[in-house]
mmCIF file of the C-alpha atoms, coordinates in Angstrom:
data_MODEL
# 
_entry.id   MODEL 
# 
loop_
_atom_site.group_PDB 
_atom_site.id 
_atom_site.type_symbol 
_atom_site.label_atom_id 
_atom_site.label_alt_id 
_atom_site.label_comp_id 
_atom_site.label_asym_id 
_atom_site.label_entity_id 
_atom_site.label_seq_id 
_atom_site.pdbx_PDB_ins_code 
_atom_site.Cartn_x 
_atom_site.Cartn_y 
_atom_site.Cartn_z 
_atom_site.occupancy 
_atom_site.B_iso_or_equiv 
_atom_site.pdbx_formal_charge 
_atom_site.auth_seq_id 
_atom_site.auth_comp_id 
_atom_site.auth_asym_id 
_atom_site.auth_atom_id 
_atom_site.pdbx_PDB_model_num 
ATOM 1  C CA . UNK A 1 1  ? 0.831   3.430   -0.632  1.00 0.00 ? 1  UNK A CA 1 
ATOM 2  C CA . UNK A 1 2  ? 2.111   3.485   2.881   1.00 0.00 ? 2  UNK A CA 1 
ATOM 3  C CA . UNK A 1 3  ? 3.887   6.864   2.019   1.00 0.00 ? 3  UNK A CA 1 
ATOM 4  C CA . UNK A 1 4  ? 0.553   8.096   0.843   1.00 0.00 ? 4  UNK A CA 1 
ATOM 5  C CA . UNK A 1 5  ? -1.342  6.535   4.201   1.00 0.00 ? 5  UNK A CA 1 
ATOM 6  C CA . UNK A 1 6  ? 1.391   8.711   5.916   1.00 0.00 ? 6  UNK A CA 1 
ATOM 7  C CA . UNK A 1 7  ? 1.185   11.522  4.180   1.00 0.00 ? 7  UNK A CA 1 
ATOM 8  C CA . UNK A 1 8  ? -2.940  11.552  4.859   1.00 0.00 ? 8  UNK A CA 1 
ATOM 9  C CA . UNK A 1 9  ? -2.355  10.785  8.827   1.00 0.00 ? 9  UNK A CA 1 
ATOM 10 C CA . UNK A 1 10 ? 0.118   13.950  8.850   1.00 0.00 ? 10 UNK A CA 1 
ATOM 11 C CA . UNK A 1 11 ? -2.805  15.995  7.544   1.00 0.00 ? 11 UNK A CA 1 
ATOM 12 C CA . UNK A 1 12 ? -5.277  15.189  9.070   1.00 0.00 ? 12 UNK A CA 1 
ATOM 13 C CA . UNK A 1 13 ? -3.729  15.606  12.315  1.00 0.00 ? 13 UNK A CA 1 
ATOM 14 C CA . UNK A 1 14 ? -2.287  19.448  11.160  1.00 0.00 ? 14 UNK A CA 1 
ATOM 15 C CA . UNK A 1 15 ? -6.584  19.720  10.427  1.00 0.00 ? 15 UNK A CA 1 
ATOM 16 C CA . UNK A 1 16 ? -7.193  18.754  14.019  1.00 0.00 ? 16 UNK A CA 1 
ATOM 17 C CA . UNK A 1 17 ? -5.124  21.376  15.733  1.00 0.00 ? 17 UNK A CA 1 
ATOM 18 C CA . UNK A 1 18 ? -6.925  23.892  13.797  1.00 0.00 ? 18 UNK A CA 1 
ATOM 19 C CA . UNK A 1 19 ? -10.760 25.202  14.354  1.00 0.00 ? 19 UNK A CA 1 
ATOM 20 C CA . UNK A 1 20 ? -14.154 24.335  12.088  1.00 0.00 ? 20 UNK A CA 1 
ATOM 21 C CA . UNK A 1 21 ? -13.511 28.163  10.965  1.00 0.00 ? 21 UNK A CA 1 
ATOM 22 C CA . UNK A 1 22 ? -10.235 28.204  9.710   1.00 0.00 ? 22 UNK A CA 1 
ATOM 23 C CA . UNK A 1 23 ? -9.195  29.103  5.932   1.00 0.00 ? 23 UNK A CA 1 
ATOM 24 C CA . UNK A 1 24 ? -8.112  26.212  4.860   1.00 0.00 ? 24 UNK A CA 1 
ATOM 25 C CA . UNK A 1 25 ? -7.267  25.105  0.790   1.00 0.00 ? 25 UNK A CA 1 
ATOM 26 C CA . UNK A 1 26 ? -7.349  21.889  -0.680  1.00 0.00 ? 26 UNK A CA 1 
ATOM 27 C CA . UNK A 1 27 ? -4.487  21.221  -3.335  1.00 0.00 ? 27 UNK A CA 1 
ATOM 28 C CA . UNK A 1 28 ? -6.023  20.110  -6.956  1.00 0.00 ? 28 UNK A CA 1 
ATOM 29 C CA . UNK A 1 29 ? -2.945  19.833  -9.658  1.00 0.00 ? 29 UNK A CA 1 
ATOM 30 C CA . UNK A 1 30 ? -1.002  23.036  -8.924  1.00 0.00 ? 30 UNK A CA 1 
ATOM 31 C CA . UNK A 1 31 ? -4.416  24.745  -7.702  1.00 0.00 ? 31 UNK A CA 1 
ATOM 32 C CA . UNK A 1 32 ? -5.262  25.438  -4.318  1.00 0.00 ? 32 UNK A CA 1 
ATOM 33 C CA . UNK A 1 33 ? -9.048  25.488  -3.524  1.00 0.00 ? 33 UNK A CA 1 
ATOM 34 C CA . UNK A 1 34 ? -10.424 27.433  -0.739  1.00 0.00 ? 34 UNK A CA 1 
ATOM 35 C CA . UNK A 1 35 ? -12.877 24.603  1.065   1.00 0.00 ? 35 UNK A CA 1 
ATOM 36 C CA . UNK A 1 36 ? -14.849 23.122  4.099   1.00 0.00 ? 36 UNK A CA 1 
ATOM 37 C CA . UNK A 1 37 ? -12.369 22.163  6.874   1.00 0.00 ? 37 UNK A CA 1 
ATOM 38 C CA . UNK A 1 38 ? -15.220 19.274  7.656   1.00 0.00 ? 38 UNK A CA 1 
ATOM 39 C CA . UNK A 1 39 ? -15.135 18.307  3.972   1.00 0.00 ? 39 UNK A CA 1 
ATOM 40 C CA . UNK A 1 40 ? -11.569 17.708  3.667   1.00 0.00 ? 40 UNK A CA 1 
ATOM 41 C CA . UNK A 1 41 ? -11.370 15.998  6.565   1.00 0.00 ? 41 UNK A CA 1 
ATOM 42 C CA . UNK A 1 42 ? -14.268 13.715  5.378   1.00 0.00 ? 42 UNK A CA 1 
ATOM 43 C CA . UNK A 1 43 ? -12.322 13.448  1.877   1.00 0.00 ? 43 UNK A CA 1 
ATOM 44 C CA . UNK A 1 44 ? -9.290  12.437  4.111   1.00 0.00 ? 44 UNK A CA 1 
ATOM 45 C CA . UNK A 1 45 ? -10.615 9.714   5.948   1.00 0.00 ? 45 UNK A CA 1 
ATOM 46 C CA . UNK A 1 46 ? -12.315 8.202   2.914   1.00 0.00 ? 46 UNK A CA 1 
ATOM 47 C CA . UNK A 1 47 ? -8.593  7.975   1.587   1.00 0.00 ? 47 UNK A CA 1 
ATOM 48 C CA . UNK A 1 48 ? -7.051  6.820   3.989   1.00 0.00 ? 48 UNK A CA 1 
ATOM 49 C CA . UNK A 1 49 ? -9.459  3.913   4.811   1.00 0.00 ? 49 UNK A CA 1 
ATOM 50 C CA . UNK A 1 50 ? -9.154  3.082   0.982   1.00 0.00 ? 50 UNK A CA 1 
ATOM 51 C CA . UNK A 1 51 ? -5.055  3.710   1.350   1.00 0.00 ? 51 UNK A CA 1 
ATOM 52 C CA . UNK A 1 52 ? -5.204  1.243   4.175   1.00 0.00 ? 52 UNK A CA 1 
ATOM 53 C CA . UNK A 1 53 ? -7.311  -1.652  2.514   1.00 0.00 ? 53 UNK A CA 1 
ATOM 54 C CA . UNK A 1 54 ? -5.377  -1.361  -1.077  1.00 0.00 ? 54 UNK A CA 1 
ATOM 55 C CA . UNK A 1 55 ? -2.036  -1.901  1.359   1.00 0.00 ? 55 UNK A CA 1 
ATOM 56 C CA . UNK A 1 56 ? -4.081  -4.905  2.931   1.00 0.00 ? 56 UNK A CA 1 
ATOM 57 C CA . UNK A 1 57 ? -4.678  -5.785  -0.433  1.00 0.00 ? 57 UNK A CA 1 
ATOM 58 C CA . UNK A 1 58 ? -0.789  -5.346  -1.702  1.00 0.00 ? 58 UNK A CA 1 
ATOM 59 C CA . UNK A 1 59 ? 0.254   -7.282  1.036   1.00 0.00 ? 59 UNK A CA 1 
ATOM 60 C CA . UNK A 1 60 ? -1.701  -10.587 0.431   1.00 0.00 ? 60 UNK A CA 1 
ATOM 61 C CA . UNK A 1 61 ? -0.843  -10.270 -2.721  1.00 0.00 ? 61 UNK A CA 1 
ATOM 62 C CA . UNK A 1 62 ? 3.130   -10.216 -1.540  1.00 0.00 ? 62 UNK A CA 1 
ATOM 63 C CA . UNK A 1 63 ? 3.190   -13.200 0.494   1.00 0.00 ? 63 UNK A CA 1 
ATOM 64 C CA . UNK A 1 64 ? 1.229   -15.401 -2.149  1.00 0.00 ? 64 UNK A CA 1 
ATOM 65 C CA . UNK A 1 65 ? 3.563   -14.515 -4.726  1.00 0.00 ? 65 UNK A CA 1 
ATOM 66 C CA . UNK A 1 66 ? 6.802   -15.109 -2.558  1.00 0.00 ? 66 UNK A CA 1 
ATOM 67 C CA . UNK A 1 67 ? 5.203   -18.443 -1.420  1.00 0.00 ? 67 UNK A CA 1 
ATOM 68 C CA . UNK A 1 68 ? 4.608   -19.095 -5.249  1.00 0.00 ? 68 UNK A CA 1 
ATOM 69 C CA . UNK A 1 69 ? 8.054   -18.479 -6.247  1.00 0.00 ? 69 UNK A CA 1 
ATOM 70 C CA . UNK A 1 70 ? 9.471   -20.693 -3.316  1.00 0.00 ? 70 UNK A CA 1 
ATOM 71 C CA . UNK A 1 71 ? 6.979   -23.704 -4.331  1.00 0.00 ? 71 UNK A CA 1 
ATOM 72 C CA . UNK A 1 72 ? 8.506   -22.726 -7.787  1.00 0.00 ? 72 UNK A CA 1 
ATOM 73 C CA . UNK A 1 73 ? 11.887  -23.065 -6.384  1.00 0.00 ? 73 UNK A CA 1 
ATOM 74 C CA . UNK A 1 74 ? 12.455  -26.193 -4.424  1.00 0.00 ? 74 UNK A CA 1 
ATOM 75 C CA . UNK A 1 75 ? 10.344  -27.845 -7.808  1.00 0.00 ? 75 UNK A CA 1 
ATOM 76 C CA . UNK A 1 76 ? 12.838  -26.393 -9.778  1.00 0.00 ? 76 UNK A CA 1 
ATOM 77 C CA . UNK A 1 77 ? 15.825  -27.831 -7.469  1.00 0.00 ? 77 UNK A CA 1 
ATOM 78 C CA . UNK A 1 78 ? 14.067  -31.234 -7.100  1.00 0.00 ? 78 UNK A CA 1 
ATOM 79 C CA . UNK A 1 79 ? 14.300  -31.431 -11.405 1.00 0.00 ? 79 UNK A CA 1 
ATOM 80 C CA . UNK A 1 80 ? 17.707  -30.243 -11.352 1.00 0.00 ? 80 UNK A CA 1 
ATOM 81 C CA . UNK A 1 81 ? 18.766  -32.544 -8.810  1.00 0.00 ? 81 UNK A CA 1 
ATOM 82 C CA . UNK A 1 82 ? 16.962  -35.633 -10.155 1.00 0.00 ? 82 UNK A CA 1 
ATOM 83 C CA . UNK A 1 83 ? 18.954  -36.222 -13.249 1.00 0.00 ? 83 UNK A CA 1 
ATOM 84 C CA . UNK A 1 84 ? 22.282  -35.966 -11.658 1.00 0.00 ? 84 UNK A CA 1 
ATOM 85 C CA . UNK A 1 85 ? 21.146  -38.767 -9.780  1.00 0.00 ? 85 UNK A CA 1 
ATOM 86 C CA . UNK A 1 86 ? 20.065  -40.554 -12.708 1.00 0.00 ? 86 UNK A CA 1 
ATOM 87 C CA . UNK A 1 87 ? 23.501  -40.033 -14.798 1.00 0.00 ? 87 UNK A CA 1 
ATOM 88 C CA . UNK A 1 88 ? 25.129  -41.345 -11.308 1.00 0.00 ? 88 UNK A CA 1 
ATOM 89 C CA . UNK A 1 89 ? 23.516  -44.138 -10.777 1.00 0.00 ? 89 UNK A CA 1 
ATOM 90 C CA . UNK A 1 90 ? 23.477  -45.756 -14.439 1.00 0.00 ? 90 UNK A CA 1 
# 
């Protein structure tokens, strides 16, 4: 995703340098598609405000799961370590 984000950034800033009459092509598959410099940059935008929220997204996601897996973790210790102390003790 954040290669994608970059990827969009990179273009859209190459679309800047150039003027609103410029020939410019928009890749579809192995196609390239004469269009609207104003359209693709719209198109651009759109994707890389959805790029950016889907990372958001990807990112909670990460840090639940990590904090999920430590809770997991020390309960998993704490069950391992309680019947050593059991055998130990009796």
């Amino acid at each position: 995703m954040e290669l994608e984000s970059s990827e969009i950034e990179r273009a859209l800033s190459e679309l800047q340098k150039v003027t609103d009459d410029a020939t410019v092509y928009k890749s579809i598959g192995s196609l390239l598609i004469k269009t609207q410099r104003a359209e693709i940059m719209k198109e651009l935008e759109e994707r890389k405000d959805l790029a950016k929220t889907r990372i958001t997204v990807l990112a909670k996601q990460e840090e639940r799961t990590k904090e999920r897996v430590k809770e997991l973790q020390q309960r998993l210790q704490e069950r391992l370590r309680s019947p050593a102390t059991e055998v130990e003790t009796s």
